[in-house]
C-alpha positions, 0 to 999 in steps of 0.5 A: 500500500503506498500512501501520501498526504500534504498540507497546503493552503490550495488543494490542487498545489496539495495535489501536486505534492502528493503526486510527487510524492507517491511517484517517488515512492511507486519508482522506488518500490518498482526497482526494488521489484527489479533488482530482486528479479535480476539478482542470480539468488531469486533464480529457481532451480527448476528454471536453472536445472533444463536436462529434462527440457526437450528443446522441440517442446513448447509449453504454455505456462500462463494464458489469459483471458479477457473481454475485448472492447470494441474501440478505435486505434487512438483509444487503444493506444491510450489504453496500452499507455495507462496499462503501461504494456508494449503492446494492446489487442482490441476490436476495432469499432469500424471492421469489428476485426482484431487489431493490435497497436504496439510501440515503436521507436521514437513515442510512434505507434504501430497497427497491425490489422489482418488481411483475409 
């Protein structure tokens, strides 16, 4: 749980103090996160141990599932914006087919459509 509170004579300069406030602490709690997972100590000895891992075979181990509104190319890439993720699948509201939009270099977009 990350928590804040600030005392100010305006409520949005209050706002603003909490917002940089719970940022510091969101990004210092995100590289803890990090250097946990990149420290060789909080590898698992199944992942380390591959001789029984056949190379040829492909395992699924998490899939999900999820509603898939129907929206516009701009809408889904806000929404991937807010869920910071690299990529977003969604219907497009116009052909009411599965579009992906994905990052790019340079804060550019791009759309992937299928073509049948």
């Amino acid at each position: 749980m990350i928590r804040a509170e600030q005392v100010s004579d305006d409520m949005y300069v209050s706002i603003d103090l909490v917002e940089e406030v719970i940022e510091r602490q969101i990004n210092r709690y995100k590289k803890k996160l990090v250097d946990q997972k990149q420290n060789a100590a909080y590898f698992q000895k199944d992942f380390m141990d591959d001789e029984d891992i056949d190379d040829e075979e492909i395992r699924i181990i998490r899939s999900k599932k999820f509603a898939v509104k129907p929206m516009d190319a701009e809408e889904a890439c806000i929404q991937m914006e807010l869920l910071g993720h690299n990529f977003f699948v969604f219907r497009n509201a116009e052909t009411d087919e599965v579009n992906v939009v994905y990052k790019r270099k340079g804060n550019t977009y791009g759309l992937i459509e299928p073509e049948f």
